[in-house]
Each structure stands twice: as structure tokens, then as C-alpha cells.
N, C-alpha and C positions, 0 to 999 in steps of 0.2 A: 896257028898255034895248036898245040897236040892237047890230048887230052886233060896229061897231068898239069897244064898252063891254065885250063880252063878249071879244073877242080882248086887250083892252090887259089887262083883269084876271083873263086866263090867259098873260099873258109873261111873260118873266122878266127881271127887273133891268138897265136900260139897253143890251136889246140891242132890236131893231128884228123885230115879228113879222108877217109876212103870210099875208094869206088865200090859196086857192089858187087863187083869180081873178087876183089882183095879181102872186102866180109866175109865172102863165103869158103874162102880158105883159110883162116883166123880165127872164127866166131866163137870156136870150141876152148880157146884160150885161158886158162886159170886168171892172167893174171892184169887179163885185160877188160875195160868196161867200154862199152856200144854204145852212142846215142844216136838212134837211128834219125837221119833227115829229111828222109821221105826225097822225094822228086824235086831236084834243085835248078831251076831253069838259068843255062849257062850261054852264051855269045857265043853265034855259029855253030854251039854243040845239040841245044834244042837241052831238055830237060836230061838231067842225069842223076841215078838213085843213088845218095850219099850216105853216110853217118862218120858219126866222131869217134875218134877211140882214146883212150886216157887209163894208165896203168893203175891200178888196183891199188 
């Protein structure tokens, strides 16, 4: 399973979660809000730094 398999079946319920490549080109966004997740340890990917994002 590829990354983004591993990221959607570590989120949580109709909220929207990104890698921390995708934070860091986004962050600066008016019109969007961050909940950073910290380190989310994922099956065969080992831990990966998430957060949530949710329009303003």
C-alpha cells in the first residue's frame, strides 16, 4: 500500500489529513485551519508527521 493508503487509514472521520510535505506548501493559506498531529505511527510505513486541515 502507498503512502496515501497508509495516511487515509490513519485519519479520522470526514476530516481532511496531510502529509508534512503538503503542510509545508499550504501552511500560508488565508482560508485554511491546521491541527497539527504530531507523529502518527502507520502499518509498514513506521511513524509519519500528520495534521488536519478544515476551511476557515
Amino acid at each position: 500500500m502507498n503512502t496515501a493508503g497508509r495516511m487515509e487509514s490513519s485519519g479520522k472521520l470526514s476530516l481532511v489529513n496531510l502529509s508534512e510535505a503538503t503542510f509545508a506548501l499550504i501552511k500560508g493559506s488565508p482560508v485554511l485551519a491546521f491541527t497539527q498531529r504530531g507523529k502518527v505511527l502507520t502499518k509498514e510505513k513506521g511513524e509519519l508527521t500528520m495534521c488536519l486541515v478544515e476551511r476557515t
